[in-house]
C-alpha positions as CSV (number, residue, x, y, z in Angstrom):
1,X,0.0,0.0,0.0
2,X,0.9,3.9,0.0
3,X,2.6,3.6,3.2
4,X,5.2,6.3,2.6
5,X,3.0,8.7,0.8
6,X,0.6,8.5,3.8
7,X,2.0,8.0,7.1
8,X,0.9,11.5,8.4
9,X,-1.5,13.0,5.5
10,X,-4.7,14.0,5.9
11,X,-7.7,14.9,5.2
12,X,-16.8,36.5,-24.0
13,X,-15.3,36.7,-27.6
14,X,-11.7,35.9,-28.6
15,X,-10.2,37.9,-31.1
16,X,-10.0,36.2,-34.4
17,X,-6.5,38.3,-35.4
18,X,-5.0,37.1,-32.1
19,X,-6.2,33.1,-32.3
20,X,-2.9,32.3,-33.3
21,X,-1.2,34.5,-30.3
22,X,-3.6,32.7,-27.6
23,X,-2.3,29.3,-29.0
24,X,1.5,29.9,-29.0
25,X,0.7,31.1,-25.2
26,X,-1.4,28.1,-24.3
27,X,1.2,26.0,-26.2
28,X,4.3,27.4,-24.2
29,X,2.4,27.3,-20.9
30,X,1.8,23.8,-21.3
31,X,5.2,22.7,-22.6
32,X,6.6,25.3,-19.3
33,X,4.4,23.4,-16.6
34,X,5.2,19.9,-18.4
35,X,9.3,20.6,-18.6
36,X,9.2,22.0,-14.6
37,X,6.6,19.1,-13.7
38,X,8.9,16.8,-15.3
39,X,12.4,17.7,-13.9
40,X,10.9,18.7,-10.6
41,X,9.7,14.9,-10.0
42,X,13.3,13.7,-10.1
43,X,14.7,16.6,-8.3
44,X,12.0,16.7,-5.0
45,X,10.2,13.4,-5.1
46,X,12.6,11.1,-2.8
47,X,13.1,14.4,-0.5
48,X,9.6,15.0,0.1
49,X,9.0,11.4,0.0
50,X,11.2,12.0,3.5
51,X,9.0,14.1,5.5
52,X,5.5,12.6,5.3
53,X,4.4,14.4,8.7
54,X,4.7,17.9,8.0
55,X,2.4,19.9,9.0
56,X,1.8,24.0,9.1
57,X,2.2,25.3,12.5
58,X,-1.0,27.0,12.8
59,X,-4.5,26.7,11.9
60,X,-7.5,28.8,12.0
61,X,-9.0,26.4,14.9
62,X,-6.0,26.7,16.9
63,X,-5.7,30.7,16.4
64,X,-9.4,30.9,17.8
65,X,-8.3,28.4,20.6
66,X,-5.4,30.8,21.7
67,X,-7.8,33.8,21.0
68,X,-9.8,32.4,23.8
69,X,-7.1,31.9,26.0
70,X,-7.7,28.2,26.0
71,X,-4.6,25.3,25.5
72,X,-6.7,22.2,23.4
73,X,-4.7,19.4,23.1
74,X,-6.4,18.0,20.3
75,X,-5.4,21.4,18.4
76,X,-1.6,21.3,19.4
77,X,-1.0,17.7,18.5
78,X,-2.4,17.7,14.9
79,X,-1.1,13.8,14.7
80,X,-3.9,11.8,12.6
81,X,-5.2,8.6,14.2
82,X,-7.8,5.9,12.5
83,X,-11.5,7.1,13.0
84,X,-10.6,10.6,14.2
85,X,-13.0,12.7,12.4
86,X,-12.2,16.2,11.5
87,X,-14.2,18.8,10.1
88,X,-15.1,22.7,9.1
89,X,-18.6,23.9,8.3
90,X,-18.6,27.3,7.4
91,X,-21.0,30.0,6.0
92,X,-20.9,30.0,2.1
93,X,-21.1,33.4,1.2
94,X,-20.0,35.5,-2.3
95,X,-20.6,35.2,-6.4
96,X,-19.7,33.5,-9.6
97,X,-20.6,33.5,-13.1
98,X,-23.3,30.6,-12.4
99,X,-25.1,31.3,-9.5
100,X,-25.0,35.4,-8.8
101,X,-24.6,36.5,-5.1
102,X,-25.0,32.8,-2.9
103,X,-25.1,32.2,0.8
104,X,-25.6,29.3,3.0
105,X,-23.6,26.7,4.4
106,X,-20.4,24.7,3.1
107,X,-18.8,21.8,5.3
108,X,-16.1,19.1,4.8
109,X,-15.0,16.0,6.8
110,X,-12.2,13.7,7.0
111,X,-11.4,10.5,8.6
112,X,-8.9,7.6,8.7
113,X,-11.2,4.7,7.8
114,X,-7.7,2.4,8.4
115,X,-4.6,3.3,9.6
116,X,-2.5,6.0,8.8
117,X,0.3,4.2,8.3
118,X,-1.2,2.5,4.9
119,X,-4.3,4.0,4.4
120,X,-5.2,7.8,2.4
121,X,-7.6,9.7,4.2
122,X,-11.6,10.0,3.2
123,X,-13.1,12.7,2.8
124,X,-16.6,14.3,2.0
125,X,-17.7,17.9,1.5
126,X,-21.7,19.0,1.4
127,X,-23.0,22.4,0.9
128,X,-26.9,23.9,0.5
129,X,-26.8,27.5,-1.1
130,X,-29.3,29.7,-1.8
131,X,-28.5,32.3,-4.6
132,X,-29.9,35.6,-5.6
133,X,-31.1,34.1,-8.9
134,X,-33.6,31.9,-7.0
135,X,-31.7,28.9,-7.4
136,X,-31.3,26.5,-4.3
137,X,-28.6,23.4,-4.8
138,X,-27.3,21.1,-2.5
139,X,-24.7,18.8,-2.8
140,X,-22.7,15.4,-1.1
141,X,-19.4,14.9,-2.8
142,X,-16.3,13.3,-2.2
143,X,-13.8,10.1,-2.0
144,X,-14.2,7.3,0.7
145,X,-10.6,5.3,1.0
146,X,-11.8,1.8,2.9
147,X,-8.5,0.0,5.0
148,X,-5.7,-0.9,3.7
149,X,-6.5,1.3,0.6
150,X,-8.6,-1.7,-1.0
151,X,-11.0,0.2,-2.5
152,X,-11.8,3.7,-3.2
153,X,-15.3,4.8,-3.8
154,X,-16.0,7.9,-5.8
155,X,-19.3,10.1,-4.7
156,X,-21.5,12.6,-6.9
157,X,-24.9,13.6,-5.3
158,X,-27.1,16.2,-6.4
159,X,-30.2,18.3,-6.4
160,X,-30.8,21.6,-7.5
161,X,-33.6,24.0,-8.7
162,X,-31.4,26.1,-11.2
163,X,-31.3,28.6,-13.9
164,X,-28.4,28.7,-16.2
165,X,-27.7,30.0,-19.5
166,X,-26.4,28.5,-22.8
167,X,-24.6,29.3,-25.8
168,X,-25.5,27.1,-28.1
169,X,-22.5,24.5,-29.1
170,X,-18.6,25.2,-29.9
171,X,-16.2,27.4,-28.3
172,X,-16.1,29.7,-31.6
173,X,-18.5,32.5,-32.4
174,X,-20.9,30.4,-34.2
175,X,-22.7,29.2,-30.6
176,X,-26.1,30.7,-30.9
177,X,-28.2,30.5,-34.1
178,X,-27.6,33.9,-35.1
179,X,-28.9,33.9,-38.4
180,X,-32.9,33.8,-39.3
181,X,-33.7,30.3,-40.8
182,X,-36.1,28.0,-41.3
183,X,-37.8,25.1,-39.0
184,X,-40.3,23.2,-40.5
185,X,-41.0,25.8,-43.4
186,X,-41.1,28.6,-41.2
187,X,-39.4,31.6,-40.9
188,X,-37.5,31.4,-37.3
189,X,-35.9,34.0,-35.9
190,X,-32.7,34.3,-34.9
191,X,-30.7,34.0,-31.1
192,X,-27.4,35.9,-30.3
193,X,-26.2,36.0,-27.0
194,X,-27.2,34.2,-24.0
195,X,-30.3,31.4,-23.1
196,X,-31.5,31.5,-20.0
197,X,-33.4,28.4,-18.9
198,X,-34.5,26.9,-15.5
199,X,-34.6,23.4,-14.6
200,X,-34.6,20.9,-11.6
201,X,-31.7,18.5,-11.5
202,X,-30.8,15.3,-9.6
203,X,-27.8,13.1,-10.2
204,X,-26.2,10.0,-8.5
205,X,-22.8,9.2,-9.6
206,X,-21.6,6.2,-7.2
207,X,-18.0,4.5,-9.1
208,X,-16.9,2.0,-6.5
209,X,-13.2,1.0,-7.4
210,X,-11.0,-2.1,-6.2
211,X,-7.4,-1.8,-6.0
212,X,-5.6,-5.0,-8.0
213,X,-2.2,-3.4,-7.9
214,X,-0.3,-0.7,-5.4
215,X,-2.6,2.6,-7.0
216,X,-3.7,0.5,-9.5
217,X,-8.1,0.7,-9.5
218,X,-10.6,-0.8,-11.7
219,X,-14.6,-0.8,-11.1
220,X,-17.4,-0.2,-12.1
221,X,-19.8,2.9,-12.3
222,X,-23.6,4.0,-11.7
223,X,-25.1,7.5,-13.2
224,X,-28.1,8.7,-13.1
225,X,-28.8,12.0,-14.0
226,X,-32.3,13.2,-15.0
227,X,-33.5,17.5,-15.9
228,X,-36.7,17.8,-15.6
229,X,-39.6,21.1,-15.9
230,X,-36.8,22.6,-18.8
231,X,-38.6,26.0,-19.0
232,X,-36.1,27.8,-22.5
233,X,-37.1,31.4,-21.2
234,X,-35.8,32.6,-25.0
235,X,-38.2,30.1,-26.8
236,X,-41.5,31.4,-28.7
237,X,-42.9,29.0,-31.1
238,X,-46.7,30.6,-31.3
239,X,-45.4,34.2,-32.7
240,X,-45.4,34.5,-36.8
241,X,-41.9,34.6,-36.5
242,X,-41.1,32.0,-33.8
243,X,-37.7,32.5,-31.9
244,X,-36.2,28.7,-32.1
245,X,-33.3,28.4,-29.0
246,X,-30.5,26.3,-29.7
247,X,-31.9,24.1,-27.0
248,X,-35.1,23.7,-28.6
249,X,-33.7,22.5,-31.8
250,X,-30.9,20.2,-30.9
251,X,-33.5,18.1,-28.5
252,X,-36.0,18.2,-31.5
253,X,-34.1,17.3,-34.1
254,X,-32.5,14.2,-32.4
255,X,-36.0,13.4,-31.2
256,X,-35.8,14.0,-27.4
257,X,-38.5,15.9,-25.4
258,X,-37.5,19.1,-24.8
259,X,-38.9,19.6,-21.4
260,X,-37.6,16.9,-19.7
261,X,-35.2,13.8,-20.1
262,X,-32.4,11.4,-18.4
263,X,-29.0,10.0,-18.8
264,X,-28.4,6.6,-17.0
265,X,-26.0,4.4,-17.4
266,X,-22.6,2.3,-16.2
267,X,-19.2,3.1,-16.9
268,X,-16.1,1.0,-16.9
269,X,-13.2,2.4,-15.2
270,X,-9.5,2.3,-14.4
271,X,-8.0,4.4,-12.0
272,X,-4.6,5.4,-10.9
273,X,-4.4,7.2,-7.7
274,X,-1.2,8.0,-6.1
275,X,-1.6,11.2,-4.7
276,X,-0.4,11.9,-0.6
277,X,-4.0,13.4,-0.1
278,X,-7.4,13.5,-1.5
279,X,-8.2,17.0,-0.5
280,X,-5.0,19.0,-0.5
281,X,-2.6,16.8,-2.4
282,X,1.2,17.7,-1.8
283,X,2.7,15.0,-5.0
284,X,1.2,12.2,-6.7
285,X,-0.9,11.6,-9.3
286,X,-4.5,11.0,-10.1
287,X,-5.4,9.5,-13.5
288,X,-8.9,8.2,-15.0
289,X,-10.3,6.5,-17.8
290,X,-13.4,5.4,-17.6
291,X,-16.0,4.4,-20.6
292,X,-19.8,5.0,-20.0
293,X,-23.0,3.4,-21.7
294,X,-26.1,4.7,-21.4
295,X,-28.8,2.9,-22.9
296,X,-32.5,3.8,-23.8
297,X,-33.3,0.1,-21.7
298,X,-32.3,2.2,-18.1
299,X,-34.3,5.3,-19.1
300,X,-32.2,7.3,-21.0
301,X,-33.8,9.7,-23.9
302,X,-31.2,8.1,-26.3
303,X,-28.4,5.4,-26.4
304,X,-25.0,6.8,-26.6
305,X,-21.6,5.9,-25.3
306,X,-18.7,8.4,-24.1
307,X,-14.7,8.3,-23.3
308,X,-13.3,10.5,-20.0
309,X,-10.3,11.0,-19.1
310,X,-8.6,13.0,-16.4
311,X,-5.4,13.6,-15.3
312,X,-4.1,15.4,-11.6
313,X,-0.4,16.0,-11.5
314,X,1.5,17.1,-8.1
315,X,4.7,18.3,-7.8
316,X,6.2,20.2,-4.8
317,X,9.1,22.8,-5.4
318,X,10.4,22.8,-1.6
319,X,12.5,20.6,0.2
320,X,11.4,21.5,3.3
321,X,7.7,23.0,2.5
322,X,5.7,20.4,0.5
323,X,2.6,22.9,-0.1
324,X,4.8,24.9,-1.9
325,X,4.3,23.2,-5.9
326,X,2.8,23.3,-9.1
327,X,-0.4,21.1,-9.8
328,X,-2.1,20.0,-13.3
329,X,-5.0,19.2,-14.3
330,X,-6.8,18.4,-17.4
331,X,-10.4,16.7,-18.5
332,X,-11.4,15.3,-21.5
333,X,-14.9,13.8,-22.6
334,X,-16.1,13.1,-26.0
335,X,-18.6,11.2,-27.5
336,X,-17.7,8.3,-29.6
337,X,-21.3,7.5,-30.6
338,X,-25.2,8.0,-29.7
339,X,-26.7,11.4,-28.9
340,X,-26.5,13.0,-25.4
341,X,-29.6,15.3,-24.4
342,X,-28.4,19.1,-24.3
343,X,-27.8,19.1,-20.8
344,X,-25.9,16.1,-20.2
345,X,-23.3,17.1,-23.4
346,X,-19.7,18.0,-22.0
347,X,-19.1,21.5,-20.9
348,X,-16.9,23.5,-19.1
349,X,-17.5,23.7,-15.4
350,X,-19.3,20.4,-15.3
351,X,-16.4,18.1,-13.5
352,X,-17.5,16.5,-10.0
353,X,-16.6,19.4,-7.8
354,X,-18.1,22.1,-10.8
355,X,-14.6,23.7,-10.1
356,X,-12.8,23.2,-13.7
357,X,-12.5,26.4,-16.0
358,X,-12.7,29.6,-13.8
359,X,-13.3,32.7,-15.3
360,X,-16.2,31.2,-17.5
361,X,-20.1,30.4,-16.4
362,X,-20.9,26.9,-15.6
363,X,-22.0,25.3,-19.2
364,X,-20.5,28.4,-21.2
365,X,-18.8,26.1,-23.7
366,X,-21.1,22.8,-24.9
367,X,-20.4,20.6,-27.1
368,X,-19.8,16.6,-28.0
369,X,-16.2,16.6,-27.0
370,X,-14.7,18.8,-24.9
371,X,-11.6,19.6,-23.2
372,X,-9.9,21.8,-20.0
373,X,-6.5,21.8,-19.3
374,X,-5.5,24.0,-16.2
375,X,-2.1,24.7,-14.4
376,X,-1.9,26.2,-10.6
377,X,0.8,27.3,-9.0
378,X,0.2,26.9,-4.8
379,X,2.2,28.5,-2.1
380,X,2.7,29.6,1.4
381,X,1.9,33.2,2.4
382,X,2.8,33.3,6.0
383,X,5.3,31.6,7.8
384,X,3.0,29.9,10.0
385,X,0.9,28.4,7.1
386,X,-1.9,30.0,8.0
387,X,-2.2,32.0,4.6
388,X,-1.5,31.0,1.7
389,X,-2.1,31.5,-1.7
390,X,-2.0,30.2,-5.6
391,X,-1.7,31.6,-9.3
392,X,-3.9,29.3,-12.1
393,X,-4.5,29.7,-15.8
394,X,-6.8,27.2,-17.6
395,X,-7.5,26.9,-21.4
396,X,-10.7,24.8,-23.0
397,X,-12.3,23.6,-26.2
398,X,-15.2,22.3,-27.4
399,X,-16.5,21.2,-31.1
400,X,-20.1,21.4,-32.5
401,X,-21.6,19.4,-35.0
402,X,-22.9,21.4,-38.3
403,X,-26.5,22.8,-37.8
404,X,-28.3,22.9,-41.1
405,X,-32.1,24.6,-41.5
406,X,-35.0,22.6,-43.3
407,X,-33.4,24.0,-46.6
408,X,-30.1,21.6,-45.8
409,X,-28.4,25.1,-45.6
410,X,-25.9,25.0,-42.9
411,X,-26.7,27.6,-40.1
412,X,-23.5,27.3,-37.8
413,X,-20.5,25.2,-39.7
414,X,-18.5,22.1,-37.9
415,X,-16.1,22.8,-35.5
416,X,-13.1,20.7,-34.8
417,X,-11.6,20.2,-31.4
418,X,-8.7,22.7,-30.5
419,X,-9.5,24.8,-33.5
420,X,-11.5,27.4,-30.6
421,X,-9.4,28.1,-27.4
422,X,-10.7,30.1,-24.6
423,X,-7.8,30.9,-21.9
424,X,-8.5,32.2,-18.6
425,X,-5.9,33.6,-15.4
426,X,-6.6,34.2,-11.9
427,X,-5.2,34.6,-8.5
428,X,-6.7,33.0,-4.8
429,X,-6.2,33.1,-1.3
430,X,-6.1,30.4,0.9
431,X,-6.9,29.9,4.5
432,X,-5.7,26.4,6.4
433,X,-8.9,25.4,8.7
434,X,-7.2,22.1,9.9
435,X,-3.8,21.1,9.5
436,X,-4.1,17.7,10.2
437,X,-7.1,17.2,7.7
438,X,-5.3,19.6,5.3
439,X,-8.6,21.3,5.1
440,X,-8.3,25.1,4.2
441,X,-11.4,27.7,2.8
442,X,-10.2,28.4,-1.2
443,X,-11.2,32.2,-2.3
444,X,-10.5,32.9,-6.2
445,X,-10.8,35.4,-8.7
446,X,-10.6,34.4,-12.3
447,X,-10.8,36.4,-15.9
448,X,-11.6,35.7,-18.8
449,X,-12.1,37.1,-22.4
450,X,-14.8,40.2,-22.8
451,X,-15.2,40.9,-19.6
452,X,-15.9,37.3,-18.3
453,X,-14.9,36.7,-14.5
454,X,-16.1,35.4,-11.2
455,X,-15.5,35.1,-7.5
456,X,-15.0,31.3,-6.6
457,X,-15.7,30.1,-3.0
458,X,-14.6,26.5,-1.7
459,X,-13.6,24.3,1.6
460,X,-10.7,22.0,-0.2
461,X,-8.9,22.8,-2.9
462,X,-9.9,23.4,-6.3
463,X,-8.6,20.0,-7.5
């Protein structure tokens, strides 16, 4: 098992002139974080490898502790021990692309479900939030590591009464149906811009995963996800000029009701999972391919199948300070063959934790394959570990399938992946709630193009 690793861890338009530019920079910050990744894994490794029990000297419990003029001794000896649990709740407050101004309540927990000595940590995070765009969504995620590390059970459950909007397919220009065309020998109007719609959600992801080999996983997975009372705000189909919404026409014309519909299936999966942590990882890496079917015979509006991979990457830059390191990340899901109702496609901001791609709205970029690759650099602030902070950039790409009017002529062209790149930057703060759990409160701000940006608030890392 991971003994070593383990012993003390715990718990928006882009500027057609400039495409070119944006790639040469995405391309050299790529190859940059790959090179350093690369020859800072045979540099650090063994020596971090060699001090498993660091932890910060501080923590936002213990400050309050001393505040009170109180000595805990469960807060100055941070050493983790099976079944200990620790957690944060805290009060969710702020704004992002997605949700508007949001309060209400965001907790984590993690616990030695085996020994220390040869078992990673498991940890859950739930949150309810109420948002000024009258959405409520609640949420029970996370990674439970049984003794011994012999399995390792993935968690994604959801519900949520939300509004979001689209833009149509592709990461290119071409996203809404801009142009007036026809739909069934009438004369449709045409969308630029945003879609709002409103929906309820639910989904149940549950990927239970036995290890064969050290870090080595295979399982397999159970999805259910299911939208349902699909008001598209932008839709008008009584006026003599209807207004058709991308939404409306892609669940038409593959012959899926537009007002509600599910996705259920299995997956088969392989995982990879060396990382010192599952919450704030230090080195390691977490790698998954998994394969998913999801079949009319289970529920689904249509048969389909889809590839996704994803890739974690850890490396610390200190000797001495193992926070202090670069992390990568990068999803990628495509369709290899079916159809995929609208709101189950792949888009940005749609990964486990909804954390990939800031500086964009949840579902800004849509499409049958898509991919995010993101680089973060983390460090301490303060000597003490209390504060600490990180600098991220992130890049994603989505294709589209042509869309052709009644006539056969072709409303928004095909659109290969990586031939649309959307970058985004930001900066964050972080504060360390536990330093045994590793559990700290994430704050970032993230940019993207045309005034695109948001305020990100998390307990755990981003990824």
């Amino acid at each position: 098992m991971r003994a070593k690793n383990n012993r003390y861890g715990a718990a928006g338009n882009l500027n057609l002139i400039s495409l070119g530019s944006y790639k040469l920079i995405v391309a050299c910050l790529l190859l940059g974080n790959f090179l350093s990744l690369s020859v800072t894994a045979f540099a650090q490794a063994e020596d971090v490898s060699k001090n498993p029990g660091y932890f910060d000297m501080t923590d936002l419990r213990k400050v309050f502790s001393e505040m009170r003029g109180k000595s805990d001794s469960a807060v100055s000896n941070p050493a983790p021990e099976k079944g200990k649990l620790m957690f944060m709740i805290v009060p969710a407050v702020g704004s992002n692309p997605s949700l508007g101004a949001f309060y209400g309540l965001a907790g984590t927990g993690a616990i030695f479900l085996g020994k220390p000595e040869d078992t990673n940590i498991s940890s859950i995070s739930a949150s309810a939030l109420f948002t000024t765009k009258k959405q409520f969504i609640a949420t029970i995620k996370g990674t439970v590591m049984l003794p011994g590390n012999s399995w390792e059970i993935l968690t994604d459950i959801r519900y949520s009464k939300f509004s979001e909007s689209t833009w149509g397919l592709g990461s290119d220009y071409q996203q809404p149906i801009q142009e007036d065309w026809t739909l069934g020998g009438v004369a449709a109007q045409g969308i630029s811009g945003a879609q709002p719609m409103t929906f309820s959600q639910v989904r149940v992801h549950i990927t239970p995963l036995k290890e064969i080999a050290k870090s080595l996983f295979v399982g397999i997975g159970l999805h259910f996800d299911r939208h349902s009372n699909i008001q598209d705000l932008n839709l008008d189909l009584t006026s003599p000029n209807p207004v058709i919404t991308s939404h409306y026409y892609y669940s038409t014309h593959y012959g899926i009701d537009p007002t509600a519909y599910s996705t259920v299936g299995t997956s088969l999966n392989i995982l990879y999972d060396s990382r010192d942590h599952v919450v704030s990882p230090y080195s390691g890496t977490y790698a998954q391919l998994a394969y998913r079917t999801n079949t009319k015979f289970f529920g689904s509006a249509a048969d389909s199948e889809q590839l996704y991979a994803e890739i974690r990457h850890y490396v610390p830059l200190s000797k001495t300070i193992p926070r202090h390191l670069i992390g990568f990340w990068g999803i990628a899901q495509i369709i290899t063959s079916g159809v995929i109702p609208y709101l189950d496609l792949p888009a940005s901001g749609y990964d486990m934790r909804n954390r990939i791609g800031r500086g964009y709205v949840a579902g800004r970029f849509r499409g049958p394959s898509w991919v995010t690759l993101e680089s973060e650099y983390r460090f301490p602030v303060t000597k003490n570990g209390l504060f600490g902070g990180v600098l991220f950039a992130n890049v994603t790409t989505t294709s589209r399938n042509s869309v052709s009017d009644i006539s056969g002529s072709v409303v928004s062209p095909k659109l290969p992946l990586f031939e649309a790149l959307r970058p985004a930057a930001g900066f964050g703060a972080r504060i360390t709630l536990n330093r045994s759990g590793r559990l700290n409160i994430a704050m970032d701000m993230a940019f993207g193009q045309n005034g695109s940006k948001g305020f990100y608030f998390a307990v755990g890392e981003t990824f």
